[in-house]
Each structure stands twice: as C-alpha cells, then as structure tokens.
C-alpha positions as CSV (number, residue, x, y, z in Angstrom):
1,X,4.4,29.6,-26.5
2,X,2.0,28.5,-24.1
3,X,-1.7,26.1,-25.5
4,X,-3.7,23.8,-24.0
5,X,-2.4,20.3,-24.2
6,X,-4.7,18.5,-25.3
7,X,-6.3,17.3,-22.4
8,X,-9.7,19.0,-20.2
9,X,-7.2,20.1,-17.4
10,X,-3.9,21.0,-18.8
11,X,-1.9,23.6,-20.3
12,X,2.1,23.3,-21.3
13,X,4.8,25.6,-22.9
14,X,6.7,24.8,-25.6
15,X,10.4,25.9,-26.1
16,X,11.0,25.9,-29.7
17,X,14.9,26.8,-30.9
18,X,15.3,27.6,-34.0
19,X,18.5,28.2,-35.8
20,X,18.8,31.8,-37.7
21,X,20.7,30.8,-40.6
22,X,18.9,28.0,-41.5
23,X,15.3,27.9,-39.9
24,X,15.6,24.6,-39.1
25,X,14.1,23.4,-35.5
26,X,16.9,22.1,-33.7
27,X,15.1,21.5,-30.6
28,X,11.7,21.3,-28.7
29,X,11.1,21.0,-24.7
30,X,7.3,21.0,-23.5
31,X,6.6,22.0,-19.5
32,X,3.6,21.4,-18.3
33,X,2.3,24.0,-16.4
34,X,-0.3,23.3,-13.7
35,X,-3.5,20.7,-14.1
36,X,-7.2,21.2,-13.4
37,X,-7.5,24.6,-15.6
38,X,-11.3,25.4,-16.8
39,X,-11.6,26.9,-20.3
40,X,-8.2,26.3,-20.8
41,X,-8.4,27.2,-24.6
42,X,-9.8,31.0,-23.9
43,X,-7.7,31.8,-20.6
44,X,-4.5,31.1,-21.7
45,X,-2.0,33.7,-23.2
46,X,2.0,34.8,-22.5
47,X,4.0,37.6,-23.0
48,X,7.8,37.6,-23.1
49,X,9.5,40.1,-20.8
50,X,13.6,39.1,-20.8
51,X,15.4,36.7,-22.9
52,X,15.2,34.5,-20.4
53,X,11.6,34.9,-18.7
54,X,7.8,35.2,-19.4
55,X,4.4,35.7,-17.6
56,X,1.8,33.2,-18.6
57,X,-1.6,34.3,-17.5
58,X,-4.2,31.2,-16.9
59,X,-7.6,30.3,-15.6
60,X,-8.5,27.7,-12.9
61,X,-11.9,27.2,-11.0
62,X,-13.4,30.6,-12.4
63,X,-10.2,32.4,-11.3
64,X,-7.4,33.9,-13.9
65,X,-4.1,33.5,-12.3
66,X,-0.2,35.0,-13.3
67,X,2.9,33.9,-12.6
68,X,6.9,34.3,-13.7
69,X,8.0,31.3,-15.9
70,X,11.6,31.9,-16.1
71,X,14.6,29.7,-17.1
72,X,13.4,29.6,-20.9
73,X,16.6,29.4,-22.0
74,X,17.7,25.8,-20.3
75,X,14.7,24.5,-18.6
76,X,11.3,26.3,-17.6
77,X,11.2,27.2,-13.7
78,X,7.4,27.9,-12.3
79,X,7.5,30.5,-9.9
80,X,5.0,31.7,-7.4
81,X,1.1,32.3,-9.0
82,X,-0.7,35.5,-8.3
83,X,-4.3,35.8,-8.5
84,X,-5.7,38.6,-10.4
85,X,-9.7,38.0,-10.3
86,X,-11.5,35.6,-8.8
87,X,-14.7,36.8,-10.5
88,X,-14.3,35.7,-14.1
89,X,-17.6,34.4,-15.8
90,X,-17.2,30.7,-16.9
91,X,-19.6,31.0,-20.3
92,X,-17.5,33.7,-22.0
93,X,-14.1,33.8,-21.3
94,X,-11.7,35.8,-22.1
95,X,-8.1,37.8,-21.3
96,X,-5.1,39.0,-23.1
97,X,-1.9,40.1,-21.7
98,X,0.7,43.0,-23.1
99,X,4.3,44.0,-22.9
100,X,4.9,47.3,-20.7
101,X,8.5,46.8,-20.0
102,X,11.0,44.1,-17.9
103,X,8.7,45.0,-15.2
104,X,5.4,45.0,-16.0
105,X,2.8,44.2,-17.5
106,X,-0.3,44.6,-18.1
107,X,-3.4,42.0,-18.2
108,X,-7.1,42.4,-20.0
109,X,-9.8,40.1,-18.7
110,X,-13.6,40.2,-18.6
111,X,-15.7,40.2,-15.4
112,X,-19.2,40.2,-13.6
113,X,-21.1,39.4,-16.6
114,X,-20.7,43.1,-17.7
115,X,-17.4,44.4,-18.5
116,X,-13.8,44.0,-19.4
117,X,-10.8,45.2,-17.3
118,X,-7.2,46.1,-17.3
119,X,-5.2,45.4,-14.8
120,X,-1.5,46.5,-14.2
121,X,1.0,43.7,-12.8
122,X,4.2,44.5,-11.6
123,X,7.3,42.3,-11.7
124,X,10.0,41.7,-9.5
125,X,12.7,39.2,-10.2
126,X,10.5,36.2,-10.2
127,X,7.6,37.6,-8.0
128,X,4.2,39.7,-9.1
129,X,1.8,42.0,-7.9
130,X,-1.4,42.7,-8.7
131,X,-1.9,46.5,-9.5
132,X,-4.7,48.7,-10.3
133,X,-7.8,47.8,-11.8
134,X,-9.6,49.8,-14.3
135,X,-12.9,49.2,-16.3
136,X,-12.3,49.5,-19.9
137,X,-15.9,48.9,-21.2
138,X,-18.9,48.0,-20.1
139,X,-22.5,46.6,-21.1
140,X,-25.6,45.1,-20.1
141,X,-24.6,42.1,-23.0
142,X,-22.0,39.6,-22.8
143,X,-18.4,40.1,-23.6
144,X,-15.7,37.9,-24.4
145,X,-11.4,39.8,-24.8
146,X,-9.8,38.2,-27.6
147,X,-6.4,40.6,-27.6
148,X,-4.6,43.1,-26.6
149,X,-2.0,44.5,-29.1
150,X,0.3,47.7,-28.0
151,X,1.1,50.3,-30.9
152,X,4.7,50.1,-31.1
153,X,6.4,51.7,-28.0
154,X,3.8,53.5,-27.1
155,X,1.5,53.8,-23.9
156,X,-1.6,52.7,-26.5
157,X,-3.5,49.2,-25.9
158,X,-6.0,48.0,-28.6
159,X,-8.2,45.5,-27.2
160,X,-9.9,43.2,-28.6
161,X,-13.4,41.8,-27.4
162,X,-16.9,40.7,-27.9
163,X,-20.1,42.1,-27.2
164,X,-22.1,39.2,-28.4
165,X,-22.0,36.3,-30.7
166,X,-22.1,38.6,-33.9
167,X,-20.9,42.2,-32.2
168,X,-17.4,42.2,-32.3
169,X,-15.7,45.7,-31.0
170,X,-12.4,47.0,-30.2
171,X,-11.3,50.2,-27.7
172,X,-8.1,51.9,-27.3
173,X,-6.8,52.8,-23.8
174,X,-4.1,54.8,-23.1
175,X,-1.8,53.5,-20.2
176,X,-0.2,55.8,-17.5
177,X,0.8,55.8,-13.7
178,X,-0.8,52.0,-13.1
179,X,-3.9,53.1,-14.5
180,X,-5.8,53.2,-17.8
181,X,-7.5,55.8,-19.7
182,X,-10.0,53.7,-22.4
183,X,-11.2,55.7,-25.0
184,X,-14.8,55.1,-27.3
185,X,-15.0,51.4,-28.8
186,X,-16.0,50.7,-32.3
187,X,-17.5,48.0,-33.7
C-alpha cells in the first residue's frame, strides 16, 4: 500500500507478506517513492494490476503524476512517471484510481477550480500513457475526489467527491472505448 511517510515531501510503499494459514506478518519492506510531493496525504492512491505490479498515482508541484511500480514480489522497481494533469488546484485535492484490467486503468482527479475528471491510462509492460480525458462533473463550487470504487466486473465507476466543506456527492459513470459516460450525481 502506498501513504505518506511521515515527512512534508515523501511518500513510500509498504510490502506487507502475510502468511494465509496463520495471519501472522512474516515480513515488511518500505520503498520510498520519490521526494518533494505537495499534499501528499490527498494525492496519493494505488491500484494493483498483476501479482507482481501496481500503478501509484501521486502529486508534485500542482501536478498528479503515474507510474508502473513493479517487482512487488522481491523488491519494488520505479519505472518511468507519466504526467497526467498539470492543472490540479493545490487547496482541494483530490484523485482516485480504479482497476480496468492488466492494461489499464483508469484515474479520477479534480481540476481548474471547477470540475472532476476521468482519465484513461493505458499500460504496457512497465510503460503508461495518458488517454482520454472526460469531465465527470462540474460546478462553480469547490470539489475535492475522495474514491473511485468499480461495481464488480463491470464498466460502472462510483466516484466519490466534494462539492464543499458540508456537500458531499457521488456520480456513476459508465466506462467504454477510452471514454466515460457520467451519469446524475447525488448528494
């Protein structure tokens, strides 16, 4: 799992094996992951995507950034970053990323002071890139993604945001062809 670690400009991941019979915790390996990351805390999340890989999606300098951590299984190998939006809105943060399959994924972040995208990123071996972009919601007020769950197998996203300090909504959007289709949020 990937947190902030404790510090104003870090983020790690934790490997945490634990044995199925017993549920004891055999073993723990932390990786630091890159240094000088703002809002560390709100800009941070990680999706598993082989038994043996993930994409972490983190913030740095107003910018939320991806990239393939693979080698989970024996030591944690940082591969190349992509940048997905270099417009994010330092006061309310916010993204979430989701499962699609092996090869993608897709990532839900809020821009421009006024609304909250998903974006589709496509994985190959150890390398992404950045797909389509689609608006999800969008308001005059500030918003702040807190998840992104998909409904079993499906092509359904709920995400999870807010619309102000005591609004707090959530919108399905149906996901096909790179692109999403967001239906009405409800508070």
């Amino acid at each position: 799992y990937a947190y902030p670690d404790g510090s104003a400009d870090g983020v790690s991941v934790q490997r945490v094996v634990v044995d199925p019979t017993t549920s004891a915790i055999p073993s723990v390996t932390e990786t630091a992951i890159t240094s000088a990351i703002s809002l560390a805390a709100d800009y941070v999340d990680i999706v598993q995507i082989s038994a043996t890989a993930a994409v972490l999606i983190y913030s740095r300098n107003s910018q939320l950034y991806a990239k393939v951590l693979s080698g989970l299984d024996t030591g944690v190998t940082q591969n190349t970053e992509l940048l997905l939006s270099s417009s994010l809105v330092n006061s309310t943060p916010g993204s979430a990323i989701a499962y699609v399959s092996a090869t993608e994924v897709v990532v839900f972040y809020y821009v421009s002071a006024t609304e909250v995208r998903g974006q589709q990123v496509t994985i190959s071996g150890t390398t992404l890139s950045a797909g389509t972009t689609t608006t999800i919601y969008s308001t005059a007020t500030t918003q702040k993604v807190s998840c992104a769950i998909q409904f079993g197998d499906s092509s359904t996203y709920f995400i999870c945001f807010s619309e102000s300090t005591t609004t707090f909504r959530g919108i399905a959007a149906t996901y096909s062809g790179g692109s999403f289709t967001p239906g009405t949020a409800i508070t």
